[in-house]
Legacy VTK file of the C-alpha trace (Angstrom):
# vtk DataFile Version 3.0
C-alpha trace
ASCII
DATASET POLYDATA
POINTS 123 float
-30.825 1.916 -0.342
-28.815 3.210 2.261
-24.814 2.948 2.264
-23.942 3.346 5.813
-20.643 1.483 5.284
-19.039 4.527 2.956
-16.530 5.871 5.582
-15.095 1.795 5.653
-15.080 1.225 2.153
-12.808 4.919 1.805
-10.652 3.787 4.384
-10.264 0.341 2.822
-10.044 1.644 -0.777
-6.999 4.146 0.559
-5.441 1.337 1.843
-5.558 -0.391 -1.191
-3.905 1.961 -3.152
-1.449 2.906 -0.722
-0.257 -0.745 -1.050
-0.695 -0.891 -4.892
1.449 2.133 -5.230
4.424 0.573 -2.400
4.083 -2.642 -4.764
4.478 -0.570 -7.903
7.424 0.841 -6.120
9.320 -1.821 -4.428
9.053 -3.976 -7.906
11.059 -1.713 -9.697
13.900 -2.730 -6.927
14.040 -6.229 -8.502
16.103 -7.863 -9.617
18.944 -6.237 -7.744
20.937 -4.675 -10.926
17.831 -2.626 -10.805
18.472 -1.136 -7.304
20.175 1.832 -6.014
23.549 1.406 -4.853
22.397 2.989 -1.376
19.737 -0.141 -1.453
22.359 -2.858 -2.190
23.642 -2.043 0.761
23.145 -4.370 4.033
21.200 -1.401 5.267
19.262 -0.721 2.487
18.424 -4.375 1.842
17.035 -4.127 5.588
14.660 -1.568 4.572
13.826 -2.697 1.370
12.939 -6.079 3.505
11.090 -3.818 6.273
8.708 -1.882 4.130
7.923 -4.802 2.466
6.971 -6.753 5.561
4.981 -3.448 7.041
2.896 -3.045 3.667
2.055 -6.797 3.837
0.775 -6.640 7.186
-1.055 -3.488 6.226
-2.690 -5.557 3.165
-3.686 -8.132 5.449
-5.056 -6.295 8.156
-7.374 -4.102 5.231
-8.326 -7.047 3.891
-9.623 -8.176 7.090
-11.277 -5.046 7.967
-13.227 -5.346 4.663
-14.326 -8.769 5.304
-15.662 -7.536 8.545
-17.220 -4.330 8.076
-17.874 -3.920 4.283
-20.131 -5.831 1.942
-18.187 -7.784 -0.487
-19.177 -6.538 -3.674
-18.501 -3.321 -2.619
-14.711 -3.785 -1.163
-14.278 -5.942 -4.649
-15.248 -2.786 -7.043
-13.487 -0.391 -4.359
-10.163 -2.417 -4.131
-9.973 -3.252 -7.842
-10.441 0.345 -8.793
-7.429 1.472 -6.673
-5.422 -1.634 -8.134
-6.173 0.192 -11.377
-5.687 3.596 -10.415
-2.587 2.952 -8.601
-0.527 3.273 -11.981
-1.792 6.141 -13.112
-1.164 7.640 -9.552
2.383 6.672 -9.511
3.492 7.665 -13.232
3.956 11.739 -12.912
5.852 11.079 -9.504
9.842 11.735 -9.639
12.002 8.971 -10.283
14.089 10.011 -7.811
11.275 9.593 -5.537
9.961 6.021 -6.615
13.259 4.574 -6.792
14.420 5.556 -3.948
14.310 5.023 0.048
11.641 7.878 -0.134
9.213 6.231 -1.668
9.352 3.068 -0.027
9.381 4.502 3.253
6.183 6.832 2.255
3.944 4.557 0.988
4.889 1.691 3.471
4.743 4.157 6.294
1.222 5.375 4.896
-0.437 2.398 4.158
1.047 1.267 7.975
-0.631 4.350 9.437
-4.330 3.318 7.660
-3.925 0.061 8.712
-3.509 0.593 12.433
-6.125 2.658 11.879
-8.772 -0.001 10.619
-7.547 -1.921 13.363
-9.188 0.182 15.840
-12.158 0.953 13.950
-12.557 -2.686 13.679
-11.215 -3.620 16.643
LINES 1 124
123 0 1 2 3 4 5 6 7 8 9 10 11 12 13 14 15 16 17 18 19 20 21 22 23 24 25 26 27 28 29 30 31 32 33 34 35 36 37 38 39 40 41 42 43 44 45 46 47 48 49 50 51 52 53 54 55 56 57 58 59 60 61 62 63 64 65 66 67 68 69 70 71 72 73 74 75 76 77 78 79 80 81 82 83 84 85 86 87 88 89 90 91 92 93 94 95 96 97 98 99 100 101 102 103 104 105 106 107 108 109 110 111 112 113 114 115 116 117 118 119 120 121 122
């Protein structure tokens, strides 16, 4: 059996987890007692708002590639291994990292990068 659709299913698994880890992140921002004071901010609530949109959009557009290009049992075991990873990942990182702008703004940005990525592998 022959798995020519590895170099998809990596992509699509990275993407996954770079979007499990921004949701890991950004739900730690809620409610908004939680939050920074530099994110209660009318600018800070505008990024908070941003990254959110970005990752979503990057979700959406890996999903899509996956639907496309890999087979679905494979993007299942792939994508639910990174939603269980994604924890792990995100537990020895700084907390001045993960609840801050940094870490929104990282894993948003990366998870945006991957996605216009698939988008013109797929496209």
């Amino acid at each position: 059996m022959s798995l020519t659709y590895w170099p998809e299913l990596l992509l699509f698994m990275a993407a996954v987890l770079l979007v499990a880890l921004y949701g890991l992140t950004v739900s730690g921002h809620f409610p908004i007692e939680h939050r920074a004071e530099r994110l209660k901010s009318a600018s800070g609530a505008t990024l908070m708002w941003g990254t959110m949109t970005a990752a979503a959009i990057a979700g959406l557009i890996a999903v899509a590639f996956a639907w496309r290009l890999i087979p679905w049992y494979a993007a299942v075991i792939g994508g639910g291994g990174m939603l269980l990873f994604a924890p792990l990942l995100l537990q020895p990182l700084p907390d001045s990292f993960v609840n801050g702008r940094r870490g929104l703004v990282a894993f948003a940005g990366a998870s945006a990068l991957l996605a216009i990525a698939m988008w013109r592998i797929a496209g």
